[in-house]
Each structure stands twice: as C-alpha cells, then as structure tokens.
C-alpha positions as CSV (number, residue, x, y, z in Angstrom):
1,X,9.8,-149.0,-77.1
2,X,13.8,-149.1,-77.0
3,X,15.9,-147.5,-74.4
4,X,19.5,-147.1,-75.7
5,X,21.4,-148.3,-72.5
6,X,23.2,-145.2,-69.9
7,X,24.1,-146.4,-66.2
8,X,23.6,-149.6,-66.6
9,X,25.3,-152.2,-63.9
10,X,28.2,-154.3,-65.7
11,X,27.7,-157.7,-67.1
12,X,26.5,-159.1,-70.2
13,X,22.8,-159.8,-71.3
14,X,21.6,-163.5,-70.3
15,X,18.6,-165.3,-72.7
16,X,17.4,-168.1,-74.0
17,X,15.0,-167.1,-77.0
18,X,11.9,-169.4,-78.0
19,X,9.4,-169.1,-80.6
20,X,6.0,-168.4,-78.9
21,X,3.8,-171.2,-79.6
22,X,0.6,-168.8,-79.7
23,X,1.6,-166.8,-82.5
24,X,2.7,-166.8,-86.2
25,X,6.2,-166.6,-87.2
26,X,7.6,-166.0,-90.1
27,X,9.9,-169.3,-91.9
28,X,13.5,-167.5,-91.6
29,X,12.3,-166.5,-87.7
30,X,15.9,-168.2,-86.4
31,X,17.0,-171.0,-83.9
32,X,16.4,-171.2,-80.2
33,X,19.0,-171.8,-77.8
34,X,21.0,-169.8,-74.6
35,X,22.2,-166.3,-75.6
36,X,24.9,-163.7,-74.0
37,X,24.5,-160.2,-75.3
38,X,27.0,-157.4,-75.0
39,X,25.8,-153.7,-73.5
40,X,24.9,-153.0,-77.5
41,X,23.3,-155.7,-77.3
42,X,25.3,-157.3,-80.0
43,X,25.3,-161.6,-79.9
44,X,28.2,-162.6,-77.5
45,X,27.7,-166.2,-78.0
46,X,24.6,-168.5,-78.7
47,X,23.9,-172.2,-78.8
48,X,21.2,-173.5,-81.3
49,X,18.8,-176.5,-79.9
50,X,19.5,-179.1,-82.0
51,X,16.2,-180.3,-82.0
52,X,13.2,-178.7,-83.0
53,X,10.9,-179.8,-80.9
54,X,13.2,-178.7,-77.8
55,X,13.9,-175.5,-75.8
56,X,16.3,-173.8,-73.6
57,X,15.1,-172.1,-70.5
58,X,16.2,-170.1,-67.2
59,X,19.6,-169.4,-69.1
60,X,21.9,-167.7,-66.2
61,X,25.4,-167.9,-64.3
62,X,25.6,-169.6,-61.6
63,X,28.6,-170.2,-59.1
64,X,29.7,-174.4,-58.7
65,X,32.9,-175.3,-56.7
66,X,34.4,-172.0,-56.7
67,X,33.7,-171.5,-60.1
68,X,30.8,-169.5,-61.9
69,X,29.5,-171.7,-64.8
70,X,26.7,-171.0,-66.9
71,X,23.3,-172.9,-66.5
72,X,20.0,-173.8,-68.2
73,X,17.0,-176.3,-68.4
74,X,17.0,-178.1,-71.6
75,X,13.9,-180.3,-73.3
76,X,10.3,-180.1,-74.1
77,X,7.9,-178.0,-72.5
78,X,3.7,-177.7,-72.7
79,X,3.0,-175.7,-70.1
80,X,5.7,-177.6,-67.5
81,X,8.9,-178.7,-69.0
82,X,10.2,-182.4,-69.3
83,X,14.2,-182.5,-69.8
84,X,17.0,-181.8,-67.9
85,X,19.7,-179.3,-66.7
86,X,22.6,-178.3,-68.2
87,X,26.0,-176.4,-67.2
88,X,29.1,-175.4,-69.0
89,X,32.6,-174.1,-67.5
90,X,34.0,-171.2,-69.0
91,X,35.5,-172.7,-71.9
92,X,31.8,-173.5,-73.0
93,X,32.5,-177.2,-71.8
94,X,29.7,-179.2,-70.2
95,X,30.4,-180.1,-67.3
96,X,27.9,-182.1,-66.5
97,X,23.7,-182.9,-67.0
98,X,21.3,-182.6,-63.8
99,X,18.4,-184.9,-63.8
100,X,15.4,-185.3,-61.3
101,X,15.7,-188.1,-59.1
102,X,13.2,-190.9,-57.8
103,X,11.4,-191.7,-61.2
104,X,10.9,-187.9,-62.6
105,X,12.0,-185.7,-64.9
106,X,13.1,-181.9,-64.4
107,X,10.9,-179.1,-65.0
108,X,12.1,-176.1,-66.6
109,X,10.7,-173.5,-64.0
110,X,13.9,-173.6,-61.7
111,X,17.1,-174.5,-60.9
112,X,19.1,-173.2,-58.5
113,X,22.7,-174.7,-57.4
114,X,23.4,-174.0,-53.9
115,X,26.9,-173.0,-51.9
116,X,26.6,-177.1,-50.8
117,X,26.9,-178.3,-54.4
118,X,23.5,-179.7,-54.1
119,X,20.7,-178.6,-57.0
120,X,16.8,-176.8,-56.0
121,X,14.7,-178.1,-59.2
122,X,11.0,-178.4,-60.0
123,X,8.7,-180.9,-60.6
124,X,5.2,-181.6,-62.0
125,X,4.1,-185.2,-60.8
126,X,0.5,-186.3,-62.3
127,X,-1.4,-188.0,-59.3
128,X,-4.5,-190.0,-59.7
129,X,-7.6,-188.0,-57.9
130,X,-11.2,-187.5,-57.7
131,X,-12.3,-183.9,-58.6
132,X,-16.3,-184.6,-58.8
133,X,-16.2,-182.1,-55.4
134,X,-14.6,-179.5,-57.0
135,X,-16.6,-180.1,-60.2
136,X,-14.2,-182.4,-62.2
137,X,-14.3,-185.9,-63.3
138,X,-14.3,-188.5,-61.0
139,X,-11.6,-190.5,-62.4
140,X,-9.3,-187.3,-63.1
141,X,-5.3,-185.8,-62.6
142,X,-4.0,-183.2,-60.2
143,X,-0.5,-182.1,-61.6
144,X,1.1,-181.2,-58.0
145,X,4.4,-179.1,-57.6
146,X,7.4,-181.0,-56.2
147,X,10.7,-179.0,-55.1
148,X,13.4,-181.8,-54.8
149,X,17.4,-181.1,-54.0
150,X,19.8,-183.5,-55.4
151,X,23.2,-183.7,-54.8
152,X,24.7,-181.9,-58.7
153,X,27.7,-184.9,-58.2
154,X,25.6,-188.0,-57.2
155,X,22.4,-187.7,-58.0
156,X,21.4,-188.3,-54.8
157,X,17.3,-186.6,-53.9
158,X,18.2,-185.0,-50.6
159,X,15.0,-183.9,-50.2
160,X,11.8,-183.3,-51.3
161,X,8.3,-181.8,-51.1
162,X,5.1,-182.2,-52.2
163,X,2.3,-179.5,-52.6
164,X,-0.9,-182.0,-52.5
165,X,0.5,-182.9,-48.8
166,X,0.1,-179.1,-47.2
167,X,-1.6,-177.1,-49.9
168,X,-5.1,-178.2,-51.1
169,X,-6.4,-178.2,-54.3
170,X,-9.4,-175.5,-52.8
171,X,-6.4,-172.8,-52.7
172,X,-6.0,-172.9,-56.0
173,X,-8.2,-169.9,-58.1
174,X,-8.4,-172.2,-61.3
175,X,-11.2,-174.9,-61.7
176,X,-10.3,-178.4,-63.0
177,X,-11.2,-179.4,-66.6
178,X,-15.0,-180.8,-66.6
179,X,-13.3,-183.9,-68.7
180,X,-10.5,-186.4,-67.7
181,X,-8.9,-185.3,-71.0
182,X,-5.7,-183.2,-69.0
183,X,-4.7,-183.0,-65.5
184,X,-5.5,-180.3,-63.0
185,X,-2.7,-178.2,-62.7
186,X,-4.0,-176.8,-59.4
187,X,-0.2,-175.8,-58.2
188,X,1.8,-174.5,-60.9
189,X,5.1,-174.4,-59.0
190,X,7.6,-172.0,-60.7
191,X,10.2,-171.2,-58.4
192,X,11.9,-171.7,-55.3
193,X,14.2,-169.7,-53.3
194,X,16.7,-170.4,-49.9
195,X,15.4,-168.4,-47.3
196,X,17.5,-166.5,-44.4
197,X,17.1,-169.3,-42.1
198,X,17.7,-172.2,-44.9
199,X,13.9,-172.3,-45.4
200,X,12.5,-172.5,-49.0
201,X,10.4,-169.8,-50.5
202,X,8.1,-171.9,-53.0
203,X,6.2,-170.1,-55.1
204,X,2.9,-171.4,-57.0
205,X,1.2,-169.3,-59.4
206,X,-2.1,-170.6,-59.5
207,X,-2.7,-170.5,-55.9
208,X,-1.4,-167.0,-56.2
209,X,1.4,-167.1,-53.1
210,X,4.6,-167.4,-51.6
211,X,5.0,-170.7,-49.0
212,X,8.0,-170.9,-46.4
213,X,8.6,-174.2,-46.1
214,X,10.8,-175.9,-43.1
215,X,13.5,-177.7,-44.7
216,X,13.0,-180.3,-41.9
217,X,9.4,-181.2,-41.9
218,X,8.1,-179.8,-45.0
219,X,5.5,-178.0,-43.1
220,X,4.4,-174.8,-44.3
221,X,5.3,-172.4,-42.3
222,X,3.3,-169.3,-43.8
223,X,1.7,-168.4,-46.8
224,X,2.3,-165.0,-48.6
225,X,-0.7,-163.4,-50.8
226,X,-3.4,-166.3,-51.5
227,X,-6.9,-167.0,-50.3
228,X,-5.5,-168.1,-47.0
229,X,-2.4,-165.8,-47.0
230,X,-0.8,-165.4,-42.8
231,X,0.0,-161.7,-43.7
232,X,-2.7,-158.9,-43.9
233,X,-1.7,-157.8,-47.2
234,X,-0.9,-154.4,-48.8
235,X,-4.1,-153.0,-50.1
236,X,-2.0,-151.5,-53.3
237,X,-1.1,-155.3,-53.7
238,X,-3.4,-157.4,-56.3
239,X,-5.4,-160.5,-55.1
240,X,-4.5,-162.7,-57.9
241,X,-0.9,-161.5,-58.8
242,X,-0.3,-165.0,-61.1
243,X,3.2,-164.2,-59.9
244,X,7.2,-165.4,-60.8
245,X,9.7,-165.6,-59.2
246,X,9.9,-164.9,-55.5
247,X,13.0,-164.0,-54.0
248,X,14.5,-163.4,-50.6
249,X,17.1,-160.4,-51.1
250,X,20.1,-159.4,-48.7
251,X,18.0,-156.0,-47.1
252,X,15.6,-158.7,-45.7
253,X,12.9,-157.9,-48.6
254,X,11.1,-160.3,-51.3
255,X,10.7,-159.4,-54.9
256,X,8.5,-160.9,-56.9
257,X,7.0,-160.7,-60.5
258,X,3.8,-159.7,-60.7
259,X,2.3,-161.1,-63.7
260,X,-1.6,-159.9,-63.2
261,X,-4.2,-161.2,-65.2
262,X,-4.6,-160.8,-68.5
263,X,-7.1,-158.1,-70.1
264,X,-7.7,-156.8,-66.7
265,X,-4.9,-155.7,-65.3
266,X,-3.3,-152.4,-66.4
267,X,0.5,-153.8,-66.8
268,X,2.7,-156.3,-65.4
269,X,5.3,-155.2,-62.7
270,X,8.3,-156.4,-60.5
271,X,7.9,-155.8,-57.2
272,X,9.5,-155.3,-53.8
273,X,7.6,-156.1,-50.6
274,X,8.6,-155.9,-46.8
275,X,7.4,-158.2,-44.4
276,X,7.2,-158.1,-40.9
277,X,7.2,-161.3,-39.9
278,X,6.1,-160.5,-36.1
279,X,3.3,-158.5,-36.8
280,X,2.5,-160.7,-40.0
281,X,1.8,-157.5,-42.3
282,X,3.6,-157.1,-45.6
283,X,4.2,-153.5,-47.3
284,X,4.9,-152.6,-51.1
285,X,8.5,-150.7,-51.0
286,X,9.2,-150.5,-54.7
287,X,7.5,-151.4,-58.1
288,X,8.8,-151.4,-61.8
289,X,6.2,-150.8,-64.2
290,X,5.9,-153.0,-68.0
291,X,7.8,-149.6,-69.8
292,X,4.8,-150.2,-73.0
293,X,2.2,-151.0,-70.3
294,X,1.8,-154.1,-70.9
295,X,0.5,-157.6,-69.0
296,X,3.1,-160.8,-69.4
297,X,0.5,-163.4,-69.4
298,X,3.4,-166.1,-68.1
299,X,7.1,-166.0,-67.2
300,X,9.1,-163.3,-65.6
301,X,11.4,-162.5,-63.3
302,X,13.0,-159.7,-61.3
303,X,17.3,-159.7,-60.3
304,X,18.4,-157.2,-58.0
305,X,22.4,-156.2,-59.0
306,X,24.8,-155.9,-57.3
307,X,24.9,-152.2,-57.7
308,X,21.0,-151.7,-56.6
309,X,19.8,-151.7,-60.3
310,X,17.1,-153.8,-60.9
311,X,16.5,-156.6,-63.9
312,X,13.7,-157.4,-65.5
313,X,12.8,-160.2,-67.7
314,X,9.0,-159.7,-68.9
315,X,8.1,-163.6,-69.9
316,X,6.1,-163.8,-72.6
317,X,6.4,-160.1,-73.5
318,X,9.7,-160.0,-75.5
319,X,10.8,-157.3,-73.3
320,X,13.7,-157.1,-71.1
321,X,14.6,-153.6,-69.3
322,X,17.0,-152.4,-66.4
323,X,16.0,-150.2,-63.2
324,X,17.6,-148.0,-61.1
325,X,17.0,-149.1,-57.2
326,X,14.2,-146.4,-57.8
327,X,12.4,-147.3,-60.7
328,X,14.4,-144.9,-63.2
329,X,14.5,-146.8,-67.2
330,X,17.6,-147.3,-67.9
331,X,17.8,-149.9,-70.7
332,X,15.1,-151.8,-72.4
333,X,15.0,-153.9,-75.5
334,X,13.0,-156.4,-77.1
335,X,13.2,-159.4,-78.8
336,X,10.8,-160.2,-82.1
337,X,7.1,-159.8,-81.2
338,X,7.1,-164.3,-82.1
339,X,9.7,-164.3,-79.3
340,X,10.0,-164.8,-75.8
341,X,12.6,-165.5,-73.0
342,X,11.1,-167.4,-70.0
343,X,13.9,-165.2,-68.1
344,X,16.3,-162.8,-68.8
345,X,19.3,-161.7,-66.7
346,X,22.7,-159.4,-66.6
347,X,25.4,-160.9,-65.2
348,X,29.7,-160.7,-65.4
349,X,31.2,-163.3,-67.1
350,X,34.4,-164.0,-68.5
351,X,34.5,-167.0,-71.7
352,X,37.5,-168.5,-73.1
353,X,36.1,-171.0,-75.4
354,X,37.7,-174.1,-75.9
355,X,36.8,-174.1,-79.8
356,X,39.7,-172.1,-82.3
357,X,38.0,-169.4,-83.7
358,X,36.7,-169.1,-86.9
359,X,37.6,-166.8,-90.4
360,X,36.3,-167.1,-94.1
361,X,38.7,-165.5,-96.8
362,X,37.1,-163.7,-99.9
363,X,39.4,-163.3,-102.7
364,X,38.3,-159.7,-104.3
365,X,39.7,-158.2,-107.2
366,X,43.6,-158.1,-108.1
367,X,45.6,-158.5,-104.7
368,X,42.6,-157.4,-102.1
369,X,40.9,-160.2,-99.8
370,X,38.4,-159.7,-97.2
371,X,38.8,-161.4,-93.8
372,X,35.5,-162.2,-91.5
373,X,36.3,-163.5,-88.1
374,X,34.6,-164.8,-85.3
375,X,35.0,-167.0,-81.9
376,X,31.8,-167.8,-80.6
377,X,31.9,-166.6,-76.5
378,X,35.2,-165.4,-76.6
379,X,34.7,-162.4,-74.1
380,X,38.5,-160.7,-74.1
381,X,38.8,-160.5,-77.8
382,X,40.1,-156.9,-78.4
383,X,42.0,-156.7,-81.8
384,X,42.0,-158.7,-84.7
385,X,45.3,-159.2,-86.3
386,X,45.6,-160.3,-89.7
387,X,49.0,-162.7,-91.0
388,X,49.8,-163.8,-94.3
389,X,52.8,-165.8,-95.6
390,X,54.4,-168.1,-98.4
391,X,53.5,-171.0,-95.6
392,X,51.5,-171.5,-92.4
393,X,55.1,-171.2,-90.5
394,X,56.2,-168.5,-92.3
395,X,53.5,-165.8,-91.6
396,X,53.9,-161.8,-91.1
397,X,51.4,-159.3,-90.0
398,X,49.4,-157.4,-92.2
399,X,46.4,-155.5,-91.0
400,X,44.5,-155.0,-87.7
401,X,41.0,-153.7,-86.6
402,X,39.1,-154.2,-83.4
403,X,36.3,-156.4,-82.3
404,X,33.0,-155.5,-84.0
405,X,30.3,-157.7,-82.4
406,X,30.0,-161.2,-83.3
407,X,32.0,-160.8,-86.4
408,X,34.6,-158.5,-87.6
409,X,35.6,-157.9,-90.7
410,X,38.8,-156.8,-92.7
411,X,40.0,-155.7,-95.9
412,X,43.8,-156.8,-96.7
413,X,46.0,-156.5,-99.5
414,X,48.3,-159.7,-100.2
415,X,49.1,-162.2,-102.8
416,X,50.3,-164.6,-99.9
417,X,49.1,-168.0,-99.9
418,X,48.1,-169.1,-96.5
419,X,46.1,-166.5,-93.7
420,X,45.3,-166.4,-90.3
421,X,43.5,-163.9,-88.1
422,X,44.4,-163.9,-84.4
423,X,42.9,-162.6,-81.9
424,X,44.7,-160.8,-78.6
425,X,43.2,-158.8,-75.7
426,X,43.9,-155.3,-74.2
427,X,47.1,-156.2,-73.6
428,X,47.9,-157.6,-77.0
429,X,47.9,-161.5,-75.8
430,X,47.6,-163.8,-77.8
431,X,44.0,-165.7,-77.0
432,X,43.5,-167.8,-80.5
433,X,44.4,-168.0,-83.5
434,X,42.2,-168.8,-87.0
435,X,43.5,-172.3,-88.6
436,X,45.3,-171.5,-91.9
437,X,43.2,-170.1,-95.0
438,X,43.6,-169.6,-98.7
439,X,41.7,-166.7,-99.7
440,X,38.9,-167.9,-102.1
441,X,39.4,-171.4,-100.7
C-alpha cells in the first residue's frame, strides 16, 4: 500500500537498497548502493557497490566537526557484516574510512559518530566455548556482541565492551546449533545508543533487551525487556520483541523497533516506552503499526524528527512510512518485494557535488536536438538552461526548463556546433555547467 506524501517533516529520503538473499529476483533487478530520494520520491543521488558480492548499510547523515556528512557501513554481510565505514562531505567526497580496532572488522549494525569526533560501532567476535550444557557441541563458537569507540581521526579503540563478560549465554531465547558447523550467535548486538548520563544503551536482539551500560566499568547497569529484565514490564509489551534499534530521545523516552516473531505475531511496530527509572516500571506511550500488517522478520528502525513526526524503516519489509507524533499515516512507500533497506531515514541535506554534471545530445530531424541532463546529488538545481554557439567560448542561451527528478530533458532548435546545459538555483546562480557537446556526437 502507497501513501502519496501530505505533512510530511522536511528532508530527503535516506536508503541503502539490497537484494534480499531469501528471495528470487528478476536479472535486470538493479545495483545496490546508498540512496537520497526527494519528497516524490524521485532518485536524488545513488552510489552503485562496485562489487557484487558487497553491500551498503545504515545509509544516514550524520554531523562531524561542525559539518553534517553523510555515512554508511560498507562490505559483506551473512547475518553480521564484515567491512568498514564510510563518510562523504557534501561535495560527495570521502572523507575518510572507519575501521574496527584491535584485530576486528566492523559490523554493519551501527555506527554512530559522537559530538567528540570519536565513532560507537559493532562487533561480532567468534570465541572458542563449550556449549554441551546448553546442548551444543563441546568443541563449539559463541559469536558475542562487542560495542567499541574509536577515535574517527586516529584509530585509536577508546573503549570497549564485551557481552560474554556481563550477559550469559542462558539469556539468550535461541539454542546453539547441535553441530560445531556455525557459531552461536547468542547476542546479536544491533545497536547502541549514548544515554542522558553518557551511558550506552546496547541493544541485543536475541536476548530480547535493552542494557545500560556504565561507560566506566562496563557493568550493566539494568536490563530492559528480557528474561531477567530490572523493569516490571508493560503487559501490552511482547516477551520476545526480537527488537532494533533502541533509542534514548530528548522527552526522556526510548523507542524501539519491535520486530515480533515471525508467523506469530500480528505486525511489526515502532514503539515508544516510558521508564521510570525509580520505580523500575516501564509504560507503552505510543506505537506505529506495519501500515499492510505485516511482521519484518529483521532490520528496522524508528527516527523521531524534529517536528514530532515519526520514521519508520521496516527491515526486511521493503516498506518505509512517516508518522505523525500520534500515529496518523502520512507517507509510505515501498521498494521491490526482492528489496530491502536495513534502515531508512529522512533527513535535510544540502549536496554540491564535486563531479560537472552530465548531458547527452540527440540530433532529431532537420534543426531539433534533445538535451538530457543530470548531476548526480546536486540538491539546489532549479532551472536548466540550454547554450549553443559556433564555439565553446562563443555560446548564447537557447531554452530553459526546470528540474524534473534525476534527469531533465529538453527539446531545442539550433544548428550550432557545440552545447552546454547549465544548471542555476532559485536565484538564477550559476552551480555547473555541462562540458561542451556536439549534438549526435
């Protein structure tokens, strides 16, 4: 189901499209790579993987020394991800690549750049463990959840934290292969937030809840939801939520997406809970319902805006819809059924790439040519302006049209040599201009 957009907050769509591995798709299906969508949701500017076998994940805006620069996790996923993070200025420059520290690579599940220039990722570290008590093989894997902070400009692991050291693997509601032929991913860590107090909200989705962690220690300092959750729990609230994305907002409440389990739950949901941390209860405020009732078996995540409106990207559901605070549709769209987005956002941004932009000439009959012109992330673009002339100095206006989309497209009438299409903003500034084409050339 499509809802044509009305009262949405501003900004630009934020995704980073992937084939889903568990399903057919056609040949001609397309590339995957980071995507910004405009409010019709026309392509703004996308980046195709250049390898196959890779991914882009967690595509969003985020603010670094001053500046707001666009991020995303980059490299091969099964489950957990094994790459490394990526983040471009505003003239689609990278600016540099974020790596794990100590010995590990970076897992796609977060990154978060903090006010300190320092970098929140995730980890999955195999360790070595006997899981004949639990039912495993003797000789068999635990895949725990690290949450390590590196310094974006040195490198340098700041700190970090290891789930086998405060959570066991008896929390966890999934049973370890009967074989030593995979590891036990017991932990599933998928994201992690910075609290109020500059405590870290982990969240693992296999154990089903939130941890506060003290930055300090690494202690846990109480679990949310769980089999050995602190808080006496909403009964409206389900036991195994699978959940994404956990959140601390500015009103003092968490959000959360509620995956639920699949074929037995109703739909997925993002969520809004209030905790009192003194009384050690916690209380559903606000829910947004799957709009095709459906369950997201994986992936998710719920942004609050700055206007109130509420986000949501539905994982492996190709969905993606916006909220009012109180859980009126206002937008929703979907990708292919063989496509997903890990998350989706809406955020401002502003892109002046770096890169001319681009225009074909195709001579028609007698003197008519049609112009197509594009400038991949170009955000200002306005008008097109057409120019023809005896020479690439000697040029004169011809035709103009406004930007349609990705491409535009205009009809001229010349017998001139050499054209150029520029493009200008609002204002009629000149932000680019085509290199120097002859039609049919």
């Amino acid at each position: 189901m499509a809802t044509e957009a009305r009262d949405t907050a501003p900004g630009y769509v934020l995704l980073a499209p992937k084939k889903d591995p568990a399903m057919d798709h056609p040949k001609d299906a397309g590339q995957d790579g980071p995507m910004i969508l405009d409010a019709d949701r026309r392509v703004v500017w996308f980046r195709p993987m250049q390898r196959e076998e890779e991914d882009a994940m967690d595509f969003k805006v985020q603010r670094y020394r001053g500046e707001s620069v666009l991020t995303w996790w980059e490299g091969i996923h099964t489950g957990h991800g094994v790459g490394e993070h990526v983040i471009l200025d505003d003239t689609y420059r990278e600016i540099t690549r974020v790596r794990a520290g100590n010995g590990y690579r970076a897992d796609h599940h977060e990154f978060l750049i903090t006010p300190h220039g320092t970098a929140l990722l995730t980890i999955y570290g195999p360790v070595p463990r006997n899981l004949s008590p639990l039912g495993g093989p003797k000789d068999g894997t635990v895949l725990e959840g690290i949450a390590q902070e590196v310094d974006i400009a040195t490198g340098e692991v700041l700190f970090e934290w290891h789930s086998l050291d405060h959570v066991a693997l008896e929390e966890s509601y999934y049973e370890p292969p009967k074989k030593a032929e995979g590891p036990f991913d017991y932990f599933h860590i998928n994201s992690i937030d910075v609290d109020y107090d500059g405590s870290l909200l982990v969240s693992g989705r296999r154990t089903g809840a939130v941890y506060k962690i003290d930055r300090e220690t690494g202690e846990v300092v109480w679990r949310l939801g769980g089999k050995m959750s602190d808080f006496e729990m909403d009964p409206r609230l389900r036991s195994r939520p699978y959940q994404h994305d956990a959140r601390r907002q500015a009103d003092g409440t968490i959000t959360l997406f509620d995956n639920g389990v699949f074929n037995v739950d109703k739909q997925s949901r993002g969520i809004v809970l209030d905790l009192n941390e003194e009384a050690m209860t916690v209380t559903l405020v606000r829910e947004y319902g799957h709009p095709d009732e459906r369950v997201s078996a994986t992936q998710g995540n719920v942004q609050v805006l700055p206007n109130g409106n509420v986000f949501v990207g539905w994982g492996s559901d190709p969905a993606f819809s916006e909220f009012t605070r109180d859980g009126e549709l206002l937008f929703n769209a979907a990708l292919p059924p063989w496509g997903e987005s890990y998350r989706a956002f809406r955020f401002p941004w502003s892109g002046q790439p770096s890169e001319d932009p681009a225009m074909v000439a195709e001579k028609g009959a007698g003197d008519e040519v049609t112009l197509y012109a594009s400038w991949n992330g170009a955000t200002e673009v306005a008008t097109w302006r057409a120019l023809a002339g005896p020479s690439p100095d000697r040029l004169q206006p011809l035709e103009a049209a406004p930007q349609e989309g990705f491409e535009t497209t205009i009809t001229v009438h010349t017998t001139q040599p050499y054209i150029v299409m520029r493009a200008e903003d609002n204002s009629g500034r000149v932000l680019g201009t085509t290199k120097p084409v002859r039609p049919g050339n």
